[in-house]
C-alpha positions in Angstrom: 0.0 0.0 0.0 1.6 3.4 -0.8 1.9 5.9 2.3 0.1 9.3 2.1 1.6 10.1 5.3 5.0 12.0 4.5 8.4 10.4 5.9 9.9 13.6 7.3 13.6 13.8 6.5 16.4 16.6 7.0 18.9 17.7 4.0 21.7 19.4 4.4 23.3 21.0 1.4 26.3 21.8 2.7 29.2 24.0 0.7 32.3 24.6 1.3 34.5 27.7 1.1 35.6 26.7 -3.1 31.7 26.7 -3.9 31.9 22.5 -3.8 29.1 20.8 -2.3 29.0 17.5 -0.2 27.4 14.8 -2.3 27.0 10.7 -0.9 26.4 7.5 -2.9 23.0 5.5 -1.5 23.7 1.9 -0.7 21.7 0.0 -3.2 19.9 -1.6 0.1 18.3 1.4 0.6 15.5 3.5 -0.9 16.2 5.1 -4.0 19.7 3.3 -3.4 22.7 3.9 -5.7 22.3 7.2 -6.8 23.2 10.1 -5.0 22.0 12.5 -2.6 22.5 15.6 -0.3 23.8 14.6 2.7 20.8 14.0 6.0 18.1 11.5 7.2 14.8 11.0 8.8 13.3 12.7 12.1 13.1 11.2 15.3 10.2 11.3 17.3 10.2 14.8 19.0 13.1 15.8 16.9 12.6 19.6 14.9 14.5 18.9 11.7 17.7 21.6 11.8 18.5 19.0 15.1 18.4 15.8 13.0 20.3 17.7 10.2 22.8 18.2 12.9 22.6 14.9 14.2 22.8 12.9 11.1 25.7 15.3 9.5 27.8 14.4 12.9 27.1 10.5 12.5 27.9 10.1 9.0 29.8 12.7 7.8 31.7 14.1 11.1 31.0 17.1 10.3 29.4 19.8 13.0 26.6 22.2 11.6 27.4 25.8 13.3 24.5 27.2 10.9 22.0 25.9 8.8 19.7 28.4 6.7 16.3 26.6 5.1 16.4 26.5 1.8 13.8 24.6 0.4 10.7 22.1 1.1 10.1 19.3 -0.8 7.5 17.2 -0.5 7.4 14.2 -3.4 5.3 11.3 -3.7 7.3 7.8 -4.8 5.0 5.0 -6.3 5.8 3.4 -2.9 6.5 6.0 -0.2 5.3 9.6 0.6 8.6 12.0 1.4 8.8 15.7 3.1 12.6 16.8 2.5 13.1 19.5 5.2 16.2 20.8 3.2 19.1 23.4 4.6 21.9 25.2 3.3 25.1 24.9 5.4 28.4 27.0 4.8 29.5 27.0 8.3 30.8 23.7 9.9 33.5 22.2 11.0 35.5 18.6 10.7 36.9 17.2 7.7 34.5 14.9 6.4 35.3 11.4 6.5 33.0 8.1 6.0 31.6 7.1 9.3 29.0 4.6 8.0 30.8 2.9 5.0 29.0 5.2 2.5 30.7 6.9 -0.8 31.0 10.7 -0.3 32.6 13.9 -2.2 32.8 17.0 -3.0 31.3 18.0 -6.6 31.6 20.9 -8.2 28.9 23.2 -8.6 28.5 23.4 -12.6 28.4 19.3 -12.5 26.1 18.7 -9.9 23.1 18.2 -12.7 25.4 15.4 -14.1 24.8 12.7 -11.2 22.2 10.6 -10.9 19.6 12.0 -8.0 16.7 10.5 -7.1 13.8 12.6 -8.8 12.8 14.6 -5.4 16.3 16.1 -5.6 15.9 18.2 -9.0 14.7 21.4 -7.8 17.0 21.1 -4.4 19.8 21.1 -7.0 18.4 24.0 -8.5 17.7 25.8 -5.5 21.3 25.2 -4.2 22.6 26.9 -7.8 20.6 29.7 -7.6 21.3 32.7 -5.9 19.2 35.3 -3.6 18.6 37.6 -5.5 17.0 38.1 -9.1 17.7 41.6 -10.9 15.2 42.8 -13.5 16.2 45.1 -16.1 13.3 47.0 -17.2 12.8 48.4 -21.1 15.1 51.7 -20.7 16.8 53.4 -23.4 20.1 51.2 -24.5 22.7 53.7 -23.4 21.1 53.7 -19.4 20.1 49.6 -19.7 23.8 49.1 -20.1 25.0 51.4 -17.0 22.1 49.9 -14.9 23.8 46.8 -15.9 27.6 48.2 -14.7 25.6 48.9 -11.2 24.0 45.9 -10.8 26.6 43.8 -11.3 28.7 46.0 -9.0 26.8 45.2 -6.2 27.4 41.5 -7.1 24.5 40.4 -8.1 24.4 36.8 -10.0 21.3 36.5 -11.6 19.9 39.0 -14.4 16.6 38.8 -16.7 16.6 41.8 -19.3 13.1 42.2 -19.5 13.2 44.4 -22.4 9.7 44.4 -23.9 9.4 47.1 -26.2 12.6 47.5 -27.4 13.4 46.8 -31.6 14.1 43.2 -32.4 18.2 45.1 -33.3 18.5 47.2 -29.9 17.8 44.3 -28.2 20.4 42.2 -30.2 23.0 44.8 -29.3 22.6 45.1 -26.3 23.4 41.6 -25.3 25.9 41.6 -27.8 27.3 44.2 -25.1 25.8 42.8 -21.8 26.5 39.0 -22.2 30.3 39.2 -22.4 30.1 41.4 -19.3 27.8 38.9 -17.3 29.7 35.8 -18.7 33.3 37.8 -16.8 32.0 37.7 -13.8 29.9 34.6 -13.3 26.5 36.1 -14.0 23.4 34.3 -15.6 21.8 36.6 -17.9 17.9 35.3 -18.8 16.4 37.4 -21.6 12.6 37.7 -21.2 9.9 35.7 -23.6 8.5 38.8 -24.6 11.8 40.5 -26.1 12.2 40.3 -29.7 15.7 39.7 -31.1 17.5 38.7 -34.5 18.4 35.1 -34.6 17.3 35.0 -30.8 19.8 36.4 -27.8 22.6 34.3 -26.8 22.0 34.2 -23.0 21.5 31.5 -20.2 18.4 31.3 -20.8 14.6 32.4 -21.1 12.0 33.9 -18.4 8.6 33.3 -19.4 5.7 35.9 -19.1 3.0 34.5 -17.4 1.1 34.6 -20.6 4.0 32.3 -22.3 3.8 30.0 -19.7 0.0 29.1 -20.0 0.7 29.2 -23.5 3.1 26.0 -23.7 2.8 22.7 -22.7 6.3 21.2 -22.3 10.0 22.9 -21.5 11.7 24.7 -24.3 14.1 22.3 -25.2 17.0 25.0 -26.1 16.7 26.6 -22.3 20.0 26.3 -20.4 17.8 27.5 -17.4 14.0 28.3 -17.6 12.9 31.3 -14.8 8.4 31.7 -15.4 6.7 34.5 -13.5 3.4 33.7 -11.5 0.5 35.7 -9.8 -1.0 32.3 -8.5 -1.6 29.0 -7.9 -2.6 27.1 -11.0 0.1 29.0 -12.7 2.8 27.8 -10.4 1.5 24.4 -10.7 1.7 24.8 -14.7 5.3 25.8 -14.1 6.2 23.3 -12.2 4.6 20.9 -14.6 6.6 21.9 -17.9 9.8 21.8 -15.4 11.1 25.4 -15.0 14.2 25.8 -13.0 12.9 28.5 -10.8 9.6 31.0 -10.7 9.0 34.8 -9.9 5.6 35.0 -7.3 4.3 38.4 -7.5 2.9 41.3 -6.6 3.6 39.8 -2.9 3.8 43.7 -1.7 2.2 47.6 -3.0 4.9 48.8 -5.5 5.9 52.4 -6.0 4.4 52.0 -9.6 0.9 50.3 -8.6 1.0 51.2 -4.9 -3.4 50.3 -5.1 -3.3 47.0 -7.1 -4.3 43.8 -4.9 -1.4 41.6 -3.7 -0.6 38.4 -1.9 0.8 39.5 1.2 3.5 37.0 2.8 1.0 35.0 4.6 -0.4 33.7 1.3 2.7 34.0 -0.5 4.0 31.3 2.2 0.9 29.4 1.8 1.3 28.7 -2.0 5.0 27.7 -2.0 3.5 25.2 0.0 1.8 23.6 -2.4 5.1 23.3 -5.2 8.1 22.0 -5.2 10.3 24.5 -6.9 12.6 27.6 -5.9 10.4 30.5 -6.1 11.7 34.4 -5.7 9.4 36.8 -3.9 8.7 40.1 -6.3 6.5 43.2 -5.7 7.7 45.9 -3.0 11.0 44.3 -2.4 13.9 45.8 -0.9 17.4 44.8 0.0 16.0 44.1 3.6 13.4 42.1 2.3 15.5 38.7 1.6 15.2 37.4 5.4 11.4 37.8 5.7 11.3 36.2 2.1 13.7 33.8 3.2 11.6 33.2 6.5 8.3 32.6 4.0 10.1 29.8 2.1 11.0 32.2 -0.8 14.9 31.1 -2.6 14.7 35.1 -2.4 13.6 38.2 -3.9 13.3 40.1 -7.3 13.3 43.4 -7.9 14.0 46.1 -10.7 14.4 49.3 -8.2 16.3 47.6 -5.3 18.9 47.1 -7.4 19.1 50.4 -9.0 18.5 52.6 -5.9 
């Protein structure tokens, strides 16, 4: 009989000061065994899951947790068992890990993490330790200013950038990420150009972020998208997302912006409530500021989006 009632387990994604992350074999004995996972394992009775993370890390690994940050939720149904992964990210520790339960570990580099074989629960975990807190926006502006709002974004160190440039010509928008993609592509930046932006040939960039309309308006991934951001205003088109297998998706309006201070939003009570309810990294965007991330952070978000808090 397949259990409805989830097996609560803690994950730690834990990285170390190169960017590596800690990755172990499954013994083929086990569930889902001989493929790999993040590092953890279940609850005990009474036990909140950052303690079992800490627990388990110590037991297997040697390692001791000094911080763990959530990062994601996942909750997956397998044809024979229900699972709720109760995952963290952990930078600070201590210990050189070593095997202290016979198990294959290492460290993997970020950029070939999507090359192992995880069990399917593990996909947007993988995603969500890629993907960084904060999601720039580059708004339609004339090409000249779009390239030094580019210079001061990526100043400040941001990592991931859509160029959301809507109503530019199909050649403005070709040169500027002629322009923009060498610069991201320097310093380690993933530049996503917007469905909605017309280009010759199509833009050579990470990747694509789907309107909301695009998104309804397709039924499977784009197979050409190195990563695949959607935007969102509710449920049943986070579920769609989720459903053609985007990487990552953009909630919103969560708060009153300075351009549509009146227009109805979520609020964080009911943004928390729909992440929920999917299983994928999902960035918090309406009204955000810098000092937004930890009360995003706190509602389950992977962090927030913004065109102005970046600029400001």
């Amino acid at each position: 009989m397949t259990s409805h009632i989830p097996l609560q387990v803690a994950v730690g994604v834990v990285k170390n000061a190169s960017g590596q992350f800690l990755i172990s074999l499954r013994n083929r004995s086990l569930h889902q065994g001989g493929l790999w996972e993040f590092p953890g394992g279940k609850l005990e009775p009474g036990e909140t899951a950052e303690a079992a993370l800490t627990r388990e890390l110590k037991e297997e690994l040697d390692i001791t947790v000094h911080a763990a940050t959530p990062l994601i939720c996942i909750r997956h149904q397998y044809p024979d068992l229900a699972v709720q992964l109760n995952v963290f990210l952990v930078e600070h520790f201590s210990g050189e890990a070593k095997s202290c339960e016979g198990q294959r570990w290492q460290w993997a580099e970020a950029k070939e993490l999507k090359h192992y074989d995880f069990p399917p629960a593990n996909a947007p975990i993988i995603n969500a330790a890629l993907l960084p807190h904060y999601y720039a926006i580059l708004d339609d502006a004339d090409p000249p200013q779009l390239l030094a709002q580019l210079h001061h974004i990526l100043n400040q160190g941001v990592k991931l950038v859509q160029a959301r440039l809507k109503n530019l010509t199909p050649a403005e928008v070709s040169r500027f990420v002629n322009q923009a993609y060498p610069l991201c592509q320097q310093q380690g930046v993933l530049l996503l150009m917007n469905s909605a932006a017309q280009a010759h040939n199509g833009p050579h960039v990470d990747g694509i972020h789907l309107t909301s309309r695009d998104l309804l308006g397709i039924g499977k991934r784009p197979e050409s998208a190195r990563w695949l951001g959607a935007s969102c205003h509710n449920l049943q088109e986070l579920l769609h997302a989720q459903a053609i297998g985007v990487d990552f998706a953009v909630l919103a309006p969560v708060m009153p912006t300075h351009t549509h201070p009146d227009a109805a939003t979520l609020g964080w009570e009911q943004f928390a409530q729909l992440l929920t309810q999917v299983n994928l990294p999902v960035y918090a965007l309406g009204g955000m500021s810098l000092s937004s991330l930890t009360t995003a952070r706190l509602a389950g978000a992977q962090g927030i989006a913004s065109i102005r808090a970046f600029l400001e």
